[in-house]
C-alpha positions in Angstrom: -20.0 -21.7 -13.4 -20.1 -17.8 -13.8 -19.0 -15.2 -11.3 -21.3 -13.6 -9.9 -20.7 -9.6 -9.7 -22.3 -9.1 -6.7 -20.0 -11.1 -4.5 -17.0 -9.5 -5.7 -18.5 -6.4 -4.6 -20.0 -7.3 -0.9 -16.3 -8.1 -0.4 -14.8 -5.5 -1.9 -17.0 -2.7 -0.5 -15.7 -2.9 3.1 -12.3 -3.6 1.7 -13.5 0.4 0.4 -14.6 1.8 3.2 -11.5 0.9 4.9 -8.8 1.6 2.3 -11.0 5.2 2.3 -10.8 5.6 5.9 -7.2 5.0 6.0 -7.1 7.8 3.2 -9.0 10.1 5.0 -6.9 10.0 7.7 -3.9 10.2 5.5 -5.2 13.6 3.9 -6.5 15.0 7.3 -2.5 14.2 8.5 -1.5 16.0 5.3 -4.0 19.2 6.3 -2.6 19.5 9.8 1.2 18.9 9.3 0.7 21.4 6.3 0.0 24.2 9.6 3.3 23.7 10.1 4.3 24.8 7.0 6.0 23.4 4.0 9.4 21.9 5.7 7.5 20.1 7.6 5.4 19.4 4.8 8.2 17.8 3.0 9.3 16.2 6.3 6.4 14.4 6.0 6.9 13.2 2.7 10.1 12.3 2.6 10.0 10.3 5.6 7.0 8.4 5.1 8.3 7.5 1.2 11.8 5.6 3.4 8.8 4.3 6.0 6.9 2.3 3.0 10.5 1.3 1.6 11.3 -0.1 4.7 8.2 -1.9 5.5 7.6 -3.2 2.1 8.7 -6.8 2.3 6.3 -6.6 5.9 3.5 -6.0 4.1 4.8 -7.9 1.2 3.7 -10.8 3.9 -0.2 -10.1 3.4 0.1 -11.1 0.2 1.5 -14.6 1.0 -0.9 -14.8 3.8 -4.3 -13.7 1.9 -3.2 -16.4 -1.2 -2.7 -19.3 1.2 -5.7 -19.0 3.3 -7.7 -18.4 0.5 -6.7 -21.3 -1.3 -6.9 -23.3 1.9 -10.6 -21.8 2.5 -11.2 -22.6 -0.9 -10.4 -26.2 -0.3 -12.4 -26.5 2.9 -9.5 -27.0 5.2 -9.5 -25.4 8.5 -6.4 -26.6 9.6 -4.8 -24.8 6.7 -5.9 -21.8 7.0 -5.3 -21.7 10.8 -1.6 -22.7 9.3 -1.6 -19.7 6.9 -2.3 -17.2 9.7 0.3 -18.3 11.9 3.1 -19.1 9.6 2.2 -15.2 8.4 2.5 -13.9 11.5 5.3 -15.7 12.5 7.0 -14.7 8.9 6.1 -11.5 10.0 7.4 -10.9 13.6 11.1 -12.2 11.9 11.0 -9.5 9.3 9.7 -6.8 11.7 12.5 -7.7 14.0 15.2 -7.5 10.8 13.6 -4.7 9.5 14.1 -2.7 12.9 17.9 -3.9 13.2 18.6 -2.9 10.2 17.2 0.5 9.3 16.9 2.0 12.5 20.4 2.8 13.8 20.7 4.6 9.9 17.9 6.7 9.9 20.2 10.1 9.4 21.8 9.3 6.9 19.6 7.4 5.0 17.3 10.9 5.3 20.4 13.2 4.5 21.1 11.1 1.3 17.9 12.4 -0.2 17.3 15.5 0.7 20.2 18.3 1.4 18.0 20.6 3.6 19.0 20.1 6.5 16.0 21.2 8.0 13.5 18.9 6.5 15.8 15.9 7.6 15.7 17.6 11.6 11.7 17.1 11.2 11.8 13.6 9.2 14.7 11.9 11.6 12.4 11.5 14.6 9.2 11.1 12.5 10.5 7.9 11.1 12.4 6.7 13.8 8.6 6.6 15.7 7.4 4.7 12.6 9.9 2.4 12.7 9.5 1.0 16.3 6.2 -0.1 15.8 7.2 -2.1 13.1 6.3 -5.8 15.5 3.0 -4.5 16.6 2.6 -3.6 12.5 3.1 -7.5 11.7 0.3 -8.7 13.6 -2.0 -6.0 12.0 -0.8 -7.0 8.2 -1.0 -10.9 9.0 -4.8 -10.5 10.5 -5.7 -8.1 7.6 -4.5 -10.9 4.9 -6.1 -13.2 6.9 -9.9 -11.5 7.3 -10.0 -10.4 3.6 -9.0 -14.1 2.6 -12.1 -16.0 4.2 -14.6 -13.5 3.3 -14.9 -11.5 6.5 -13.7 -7.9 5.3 -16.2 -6.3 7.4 -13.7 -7.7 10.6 -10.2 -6.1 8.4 -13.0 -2.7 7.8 -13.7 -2.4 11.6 -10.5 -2.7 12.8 -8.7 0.0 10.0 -11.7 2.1 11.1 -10.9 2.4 14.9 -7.5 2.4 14.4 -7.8 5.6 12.3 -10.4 7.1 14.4 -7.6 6.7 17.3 -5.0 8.1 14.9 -6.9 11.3 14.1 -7.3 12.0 17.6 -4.1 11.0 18.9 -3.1 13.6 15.9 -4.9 16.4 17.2 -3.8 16.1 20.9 -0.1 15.3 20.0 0.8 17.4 17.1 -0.7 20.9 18.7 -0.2 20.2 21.8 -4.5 19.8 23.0 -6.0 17.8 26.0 -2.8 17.9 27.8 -0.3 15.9 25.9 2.8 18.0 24.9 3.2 19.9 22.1 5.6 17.7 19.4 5.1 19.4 15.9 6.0 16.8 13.3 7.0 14.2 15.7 3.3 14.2 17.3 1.8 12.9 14.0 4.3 9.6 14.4 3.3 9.0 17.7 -0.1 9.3 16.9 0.2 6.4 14.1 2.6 4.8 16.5 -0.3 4.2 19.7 -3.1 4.2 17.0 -1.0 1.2 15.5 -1.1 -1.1 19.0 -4.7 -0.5 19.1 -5.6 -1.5 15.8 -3.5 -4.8 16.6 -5.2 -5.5 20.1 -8.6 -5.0 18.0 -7.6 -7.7 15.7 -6.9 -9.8 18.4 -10.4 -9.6 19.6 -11.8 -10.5 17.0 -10.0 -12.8 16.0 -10.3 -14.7 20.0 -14.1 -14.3 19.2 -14.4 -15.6 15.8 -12.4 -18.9 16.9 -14.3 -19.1 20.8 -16.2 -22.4 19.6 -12.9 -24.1 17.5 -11.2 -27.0 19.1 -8.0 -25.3 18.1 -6.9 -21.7 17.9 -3.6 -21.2 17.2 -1.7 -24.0 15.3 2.1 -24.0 14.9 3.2 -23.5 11.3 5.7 -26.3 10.0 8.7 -25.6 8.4 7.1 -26.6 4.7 4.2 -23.6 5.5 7.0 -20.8 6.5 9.0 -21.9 3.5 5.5 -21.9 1.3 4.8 -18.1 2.6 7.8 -16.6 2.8 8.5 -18.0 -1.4 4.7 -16.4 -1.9 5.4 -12.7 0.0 9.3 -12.1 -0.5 8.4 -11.1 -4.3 5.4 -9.0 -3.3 7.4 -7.4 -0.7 10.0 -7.2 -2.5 8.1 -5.5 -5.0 6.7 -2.9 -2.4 10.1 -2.3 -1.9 11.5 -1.7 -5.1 8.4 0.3 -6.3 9.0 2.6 -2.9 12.9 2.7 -4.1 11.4 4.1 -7.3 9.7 6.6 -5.3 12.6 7.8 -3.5 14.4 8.6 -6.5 11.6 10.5 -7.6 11.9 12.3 -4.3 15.7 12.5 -4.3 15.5 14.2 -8.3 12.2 16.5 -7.2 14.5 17.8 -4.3 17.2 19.0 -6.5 14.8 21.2 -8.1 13.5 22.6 -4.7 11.6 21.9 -1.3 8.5 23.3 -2.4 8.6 21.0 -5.3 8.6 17.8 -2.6 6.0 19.1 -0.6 3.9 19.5 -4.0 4.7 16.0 -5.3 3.5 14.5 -1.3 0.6 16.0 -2.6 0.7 14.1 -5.8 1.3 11.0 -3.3 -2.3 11.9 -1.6 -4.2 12.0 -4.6 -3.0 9.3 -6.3 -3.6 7.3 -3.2 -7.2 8.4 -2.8 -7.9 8.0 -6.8 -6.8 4.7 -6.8 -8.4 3.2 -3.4 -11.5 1.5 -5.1 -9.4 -0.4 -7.6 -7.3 -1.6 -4.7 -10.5 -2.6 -2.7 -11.4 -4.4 -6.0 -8.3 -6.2 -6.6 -7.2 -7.2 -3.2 -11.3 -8.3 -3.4 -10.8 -10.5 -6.6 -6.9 -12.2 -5.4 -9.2 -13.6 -2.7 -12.2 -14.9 -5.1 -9.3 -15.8 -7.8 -8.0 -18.3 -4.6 -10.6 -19.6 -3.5 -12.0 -20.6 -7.0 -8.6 -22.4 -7.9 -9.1 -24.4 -4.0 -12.4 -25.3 -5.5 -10.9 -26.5 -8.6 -12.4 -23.6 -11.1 -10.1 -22.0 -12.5 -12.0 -20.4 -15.1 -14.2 -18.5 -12.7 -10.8 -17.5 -11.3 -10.1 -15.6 -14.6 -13.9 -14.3 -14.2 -13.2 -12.5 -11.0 -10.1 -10.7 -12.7 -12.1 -8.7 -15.5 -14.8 -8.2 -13.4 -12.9 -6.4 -11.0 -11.3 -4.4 -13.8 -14.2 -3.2 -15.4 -15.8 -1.8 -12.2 -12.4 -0.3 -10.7 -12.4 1.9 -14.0 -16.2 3.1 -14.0 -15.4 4.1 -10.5 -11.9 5.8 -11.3 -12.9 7.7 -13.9 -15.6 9.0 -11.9 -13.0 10.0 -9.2 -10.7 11.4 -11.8 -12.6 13.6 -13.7 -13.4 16.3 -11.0 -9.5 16.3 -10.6 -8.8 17.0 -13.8 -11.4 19.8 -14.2 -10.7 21.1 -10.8 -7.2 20.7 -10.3 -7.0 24.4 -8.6 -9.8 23.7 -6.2 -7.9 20.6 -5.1 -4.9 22.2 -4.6 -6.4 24.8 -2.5 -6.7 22.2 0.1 -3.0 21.7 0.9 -0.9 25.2 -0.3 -2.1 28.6 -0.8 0.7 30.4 -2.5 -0.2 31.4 -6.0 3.2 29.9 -7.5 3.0 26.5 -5.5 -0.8 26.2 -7.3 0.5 27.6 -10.2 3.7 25.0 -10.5 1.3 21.8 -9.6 -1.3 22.1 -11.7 0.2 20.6 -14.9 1.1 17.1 -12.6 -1.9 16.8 -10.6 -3.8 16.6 -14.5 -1.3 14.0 -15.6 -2.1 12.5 -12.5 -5.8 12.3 -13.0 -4.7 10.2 -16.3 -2.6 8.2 -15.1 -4.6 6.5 -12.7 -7.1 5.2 -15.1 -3.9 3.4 -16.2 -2.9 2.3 -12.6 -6.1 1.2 -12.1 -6.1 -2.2 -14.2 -2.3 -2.7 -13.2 -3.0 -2.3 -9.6 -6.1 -4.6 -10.0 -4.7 -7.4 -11.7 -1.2 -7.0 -9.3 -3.5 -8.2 -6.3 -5.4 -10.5 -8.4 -2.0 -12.3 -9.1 -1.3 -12.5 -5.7 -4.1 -14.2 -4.8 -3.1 -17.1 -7.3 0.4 -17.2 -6.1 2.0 -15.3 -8.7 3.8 -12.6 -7.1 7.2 -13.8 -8.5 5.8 -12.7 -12.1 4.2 -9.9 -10.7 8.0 -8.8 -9.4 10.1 -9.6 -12.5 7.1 -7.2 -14.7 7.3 -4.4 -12.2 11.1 -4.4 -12.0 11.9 -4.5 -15.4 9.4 -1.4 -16.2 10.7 0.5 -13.4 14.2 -0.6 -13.2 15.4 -0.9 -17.0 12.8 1.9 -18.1 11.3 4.5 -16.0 14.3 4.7 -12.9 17.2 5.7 -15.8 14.6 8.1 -18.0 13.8 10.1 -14.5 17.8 10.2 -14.0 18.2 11.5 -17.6 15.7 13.9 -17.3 16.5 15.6 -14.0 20.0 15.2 -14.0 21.1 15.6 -18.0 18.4 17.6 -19.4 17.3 19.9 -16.1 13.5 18.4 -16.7 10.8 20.2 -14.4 8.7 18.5 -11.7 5.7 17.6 -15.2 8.1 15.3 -16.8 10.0 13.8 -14.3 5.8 13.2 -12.5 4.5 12.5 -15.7 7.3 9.5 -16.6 7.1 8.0 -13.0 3.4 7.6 -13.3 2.0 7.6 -17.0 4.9 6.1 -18.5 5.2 3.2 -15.1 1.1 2.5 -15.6 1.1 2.4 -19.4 3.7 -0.3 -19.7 2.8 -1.8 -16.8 -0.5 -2.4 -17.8 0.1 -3.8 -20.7 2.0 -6.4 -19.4 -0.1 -7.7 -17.0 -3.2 -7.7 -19.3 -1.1 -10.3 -21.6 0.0 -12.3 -18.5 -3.8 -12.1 -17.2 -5.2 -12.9 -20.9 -3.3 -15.8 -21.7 -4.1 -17.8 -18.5 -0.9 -19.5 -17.9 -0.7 -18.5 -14.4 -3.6 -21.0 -13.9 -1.1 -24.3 -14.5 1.5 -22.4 -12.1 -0.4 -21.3 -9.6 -1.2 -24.9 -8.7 2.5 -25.8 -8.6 3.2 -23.0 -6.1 0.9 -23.7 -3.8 1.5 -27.5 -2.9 2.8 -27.7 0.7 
């Protein structure tokens, strides 16, 4: 049987629109806190890089969610996929609850270890603390978003990332300047925002999900201990590997910020665009993990391997496209976030590099999801951390801290040289197929 290209993009475009949206919102946050100037700026930055570091292994939990219900919907079995959502969610609320123990009561110093301006940490420690207590409403939100993309319904996962960012912008506006009578709460506001924009995007999914399941016998059905152990082996690794590649970023933070503040706010910037570049070939590969699933339920598993080049070859038609106006027009872009001459002038070289790069991110971020979807994470993990860990992590060190490198090099080696090797890896991994015979062994309950 062949794959059929036009499936793997009616999933994927929603998947898109969404990842887009959340984008959207994430530059127009960028745009407003950037009125604030550029401490708050790097506020920003810096505490959203320790948010995704702390959240990884949450969202680490889609991953196990999205491989087991698609396998499970693959096989035809309702009764394990209603198991895969609610051992994820229940996997979830236990990490959220950890994750909130354990982080919060350190915020400050976790912030003060990374950057020595004192007033960027003022603006980031409330920021992240808001971040962080939403973390339980966060798990249901992850768990239903694995869970909608993995039976084929990612026009339920685009609606609800839609509202919720619709609510976020607004929320933005009213509680970072102040408007429609909330108060006034600079940096802080744009937290809160994400923070009440976050509960709504979780009672959506609820909704939907209640109306989805309003003709089932069953809607909720109590995970046994062998499904919790099954997606907690399946999302540690990718969480784990969320966290470690976030790690990676904060050193990248923690070097830029010895060279100056302005330099962090530039390379949150560099964050943005990257994110946005990027988007379709995570739409496309969080698309293909669930076709590559659901073909190995069904017992195919070479349309499984279809599904992976597919997505490949249309995630870097569509990156290209996105990356070529950047790299012509890095100034223009620029324009958007800072307007003094020496900021443009010190960001241009890195936002180029950038526009590389992420032709290079764009297969490894492809075939990272499509691994997931087969179960692989754990090989996903042990490629990612030796590249960044034994590689990329000590050259950044060497550069910034032996041989005084400027932002280019230490930007350039944390994405170019990360993707490149990256990439390289996984292609073999994907090419020689034998995550087919393993991904069967890591799925039996």
């Amino acid at each position: 049987m062949k794959a059929d290209p036009r499936r793997l993009l009616r999933l994927a475009l929603p998947i898109m629109v969404a990842f887009v949206s959340i984008n959207i919102v994430g530059l127009v946050d960028t745009l407003m806190v950037a009125a604030l100037g550029i401490e708050a700026l790097a506020a920003v930055g810096l505490a959203q890089i320790v948010a995704a570091s702390s959240s990884a292994v949450l969202v680490g939990v889609g991953a196990g969610v999205q491989a087991i219900v698609a396998r499970r919907k693959g096989e035809n079995s309702l009764q394990g996929v209603l198991v895969g959502l609610s051992a994820g969610i229940v996997l979830g609320l236990g990490v959220a609850v950890f994750i909130m123990l354990c982080v919060y009561p350190w915020v400050p110093a976790m912030l003060a270890a990374l950057n020595g301006d004192g007033a960027v940490v003022a603006l980031a420690t409330p920021y992240l603390q808001w971040r962080l207590a939403t973390c339980i409403v966060m798990a249901f939100s992850v768990a239903f978003g694995a869970f909608w993309n993995a039976i084929g319904k990612s026009s339920h996962y685009m609606l609800s990332v839609i509202a919720m960012n619709i609510f976020n912008v607004l929320f933005n506006y009213m509680f970072i300047f102040g408007h429609w009578g909330a108060p006034q709460l600079g940096v802080t506001g744009a937290a809160v925002a994400t923070a009440l924009a976050t509960v709504l995007s979780a009672a959506i999914n609820l909704l939907l999900y209640f109306h989805l399941t309003r003709q089932l016998p069953v809607r909720w059905v109590r995970p046994p201990a062998a499904a919790l152990a099954l997606t907690a082996r399946l999302s540690l690794p990718a969480g784990f590997g969320g966290l470690q590649s976030a790690a990676a970023m904060s050193v990248v933070i923690w070097v830029v910020g010895l060279i100056g503040t302005r330099e962090v706010g530039i390379v949150n910037v560099l964050f943005t665009v990257v994110a946005t570049v990027v988007l379709p070939a995570m739409a496309l590969g969080t698309a293909a993990g669930t076709l590559v699933g659901q073909s190995l339920g069904q017992r195919q598993p070479q349309l499984a391997r279809q599904w992976g080049w597919y997505a490949i070859a249309f995630g870097t038609a569509i990156t290209a496209l996105l990356a070529l106006p950047v790299f012509l027009y890095p100034r223009q872009l620029l324009a958007l976030f800072v307007d003094e001459p020496l900021l443009l002038q010190l960001a241009v070289g890195p936002v180029r590099i950038t526009a590389v790069a992420v032709l290079l991110m764009n297969a490894s971020a492809i075939l990272t999801q499509a691994l997931y979807g087969a179960g692989e994470s754990a090989r996903v993990l042990t490629v990612t951390m030796a590249v960044q860990w034994l590689l990329i992590v000590p050259a950044i060190l060497c550069c910034g801290l032996v041989f005084d490198s400027g932002l280019a090099v230490i930007w350039g080696l944390f994405t170019l040289g990360m993707s490149l090797l990256t990439t390289i890896l996984l292609l073999g991994i994907w090419h020689r197929g034998h995550w087919v015979e393993t991904a069967y062994r890591r799925l039996r309950v």
